[in-house]
C-alpha positions as a LaTeX table, in Angstrom:
\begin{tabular}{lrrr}
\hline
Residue & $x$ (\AA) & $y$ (\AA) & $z$ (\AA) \\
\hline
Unk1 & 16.99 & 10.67 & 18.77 \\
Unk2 & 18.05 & 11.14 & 15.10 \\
Unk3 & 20.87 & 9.52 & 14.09 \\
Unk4 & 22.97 & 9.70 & 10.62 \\
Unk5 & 22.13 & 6.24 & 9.68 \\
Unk6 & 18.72 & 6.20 & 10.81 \\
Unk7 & 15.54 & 5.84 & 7.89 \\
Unk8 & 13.14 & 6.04 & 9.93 \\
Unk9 & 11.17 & 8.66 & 11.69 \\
Unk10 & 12.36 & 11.20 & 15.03 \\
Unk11 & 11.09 & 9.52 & 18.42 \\
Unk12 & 7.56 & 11.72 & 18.66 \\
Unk13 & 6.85 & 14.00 & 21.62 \\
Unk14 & 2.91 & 13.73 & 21.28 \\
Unk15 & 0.68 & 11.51 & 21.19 \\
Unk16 & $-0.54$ & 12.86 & 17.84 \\
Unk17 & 2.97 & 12.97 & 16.26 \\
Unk18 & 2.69 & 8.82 & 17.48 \\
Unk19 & $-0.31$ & 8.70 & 15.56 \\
Unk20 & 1.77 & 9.71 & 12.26 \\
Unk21 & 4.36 & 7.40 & 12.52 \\
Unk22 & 2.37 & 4.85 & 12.45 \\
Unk23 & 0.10 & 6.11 & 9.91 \\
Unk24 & 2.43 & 6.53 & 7.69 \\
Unk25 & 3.91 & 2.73 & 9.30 \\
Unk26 & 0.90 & 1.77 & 7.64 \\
Unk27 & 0.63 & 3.52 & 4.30 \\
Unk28 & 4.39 & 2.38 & 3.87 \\
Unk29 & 3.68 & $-1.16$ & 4.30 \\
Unk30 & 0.79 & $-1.22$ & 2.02 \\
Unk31 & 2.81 & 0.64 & $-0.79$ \\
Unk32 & 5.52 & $-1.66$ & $-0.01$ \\
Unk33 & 3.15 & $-4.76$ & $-0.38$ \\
Unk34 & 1.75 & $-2.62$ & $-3.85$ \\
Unk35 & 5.37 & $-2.62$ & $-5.02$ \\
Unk36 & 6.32 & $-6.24$ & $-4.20$ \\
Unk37 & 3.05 & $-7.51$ & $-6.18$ \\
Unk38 & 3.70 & $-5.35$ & $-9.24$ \\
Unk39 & 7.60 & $-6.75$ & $-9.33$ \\
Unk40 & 6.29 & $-10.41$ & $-9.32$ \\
Unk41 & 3.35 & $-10.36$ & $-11.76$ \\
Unk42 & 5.61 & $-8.05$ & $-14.02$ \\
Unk43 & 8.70 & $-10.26$ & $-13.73$ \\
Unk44 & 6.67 & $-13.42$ & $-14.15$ \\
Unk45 & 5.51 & $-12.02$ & $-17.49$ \\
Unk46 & 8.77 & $-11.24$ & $-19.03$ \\
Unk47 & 10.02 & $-14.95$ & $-18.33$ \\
Unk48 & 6.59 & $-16.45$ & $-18.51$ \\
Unk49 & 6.49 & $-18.19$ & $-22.41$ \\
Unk50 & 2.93 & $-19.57$ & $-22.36$ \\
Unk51 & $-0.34$ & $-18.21$ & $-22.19$ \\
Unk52 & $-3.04$ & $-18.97$ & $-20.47$ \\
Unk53 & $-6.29$ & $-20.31$ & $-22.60$ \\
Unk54 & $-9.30$ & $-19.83$ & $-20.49$ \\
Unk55 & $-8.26$ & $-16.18$ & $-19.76$ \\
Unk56 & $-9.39$ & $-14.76$ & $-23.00$ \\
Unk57 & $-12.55$ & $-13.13$ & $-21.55$ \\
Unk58 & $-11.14$ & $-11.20$ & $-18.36$ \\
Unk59 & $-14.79$ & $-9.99$ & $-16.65$ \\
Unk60 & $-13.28$ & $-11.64$ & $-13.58$ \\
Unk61 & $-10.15$ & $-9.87$ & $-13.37$ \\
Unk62 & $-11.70$ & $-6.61$ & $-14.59$ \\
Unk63 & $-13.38$ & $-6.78$ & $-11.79$ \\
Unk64 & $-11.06$ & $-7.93$ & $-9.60$ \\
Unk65 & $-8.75$ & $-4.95$ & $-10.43$ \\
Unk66 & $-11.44$ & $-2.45$ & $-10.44$ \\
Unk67 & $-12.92$ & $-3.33$ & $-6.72$ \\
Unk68 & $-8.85$ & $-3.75$ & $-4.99$ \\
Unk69 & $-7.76$ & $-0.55$ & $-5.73$ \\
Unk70 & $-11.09$ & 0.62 & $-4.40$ \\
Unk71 & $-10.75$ & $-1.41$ & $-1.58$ \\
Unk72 & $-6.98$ & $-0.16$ & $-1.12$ \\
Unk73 & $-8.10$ & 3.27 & $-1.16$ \\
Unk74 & $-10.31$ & 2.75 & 1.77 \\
Unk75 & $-7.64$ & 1.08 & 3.84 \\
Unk76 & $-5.51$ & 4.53 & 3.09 \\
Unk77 & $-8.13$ & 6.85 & 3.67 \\
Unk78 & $-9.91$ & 6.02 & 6.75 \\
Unk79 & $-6.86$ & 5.83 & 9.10 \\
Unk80 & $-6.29$ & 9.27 & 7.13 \\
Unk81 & $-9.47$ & 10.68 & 8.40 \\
Unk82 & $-9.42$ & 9.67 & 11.50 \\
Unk83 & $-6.24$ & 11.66 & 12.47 \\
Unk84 & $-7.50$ & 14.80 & 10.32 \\
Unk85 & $-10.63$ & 14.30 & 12.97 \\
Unk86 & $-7.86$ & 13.94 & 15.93 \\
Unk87 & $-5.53$ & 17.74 & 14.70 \\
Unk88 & $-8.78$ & 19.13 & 14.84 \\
\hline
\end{tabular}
């Protein structure tokens, strides 16, 4: 039952509506995680003075940040499907 302090979801009454909650469990955490990451590397760069030498020619991390968000995508969209595949 819903409370006036409570963040999180209403107790389901299906099995599907349990499905949601933790879907969107999920997709919470990984934004969560997304945000977190972001906060660091961004914060780490304002107080960060030096630079690094060898990272002049970023092919590595240009890949690297073109396959995770990719890769993040997937991890969203599949648990996604699946319960689109479930209402139906």
């Amino acid at each position: 039952m819903s409370t006036w302090n409570t963040i999180l979801l209403q107790d389901s009454a299906s099995p599907l509506m349990e499905q949601l909650m933790l879907f969107h469990d999920h997709t919470l955490l990984i934004l969560i995680i997304i945000t977190i990451l972001v906060s660091q590397m961004l914060i780490s760069m304002i107080f960060n003075k030096y630079t690094h030498r060898f990272l002049l020619d970023g092919q590595l991390i240009e890949t690297i940040w073109t396959i995770l968000p990719a890769f993040i995508l997937i991890l969203i969209a599949l648990p996604s499907l699946r319960l689109l595949y479930i209402m139906d």
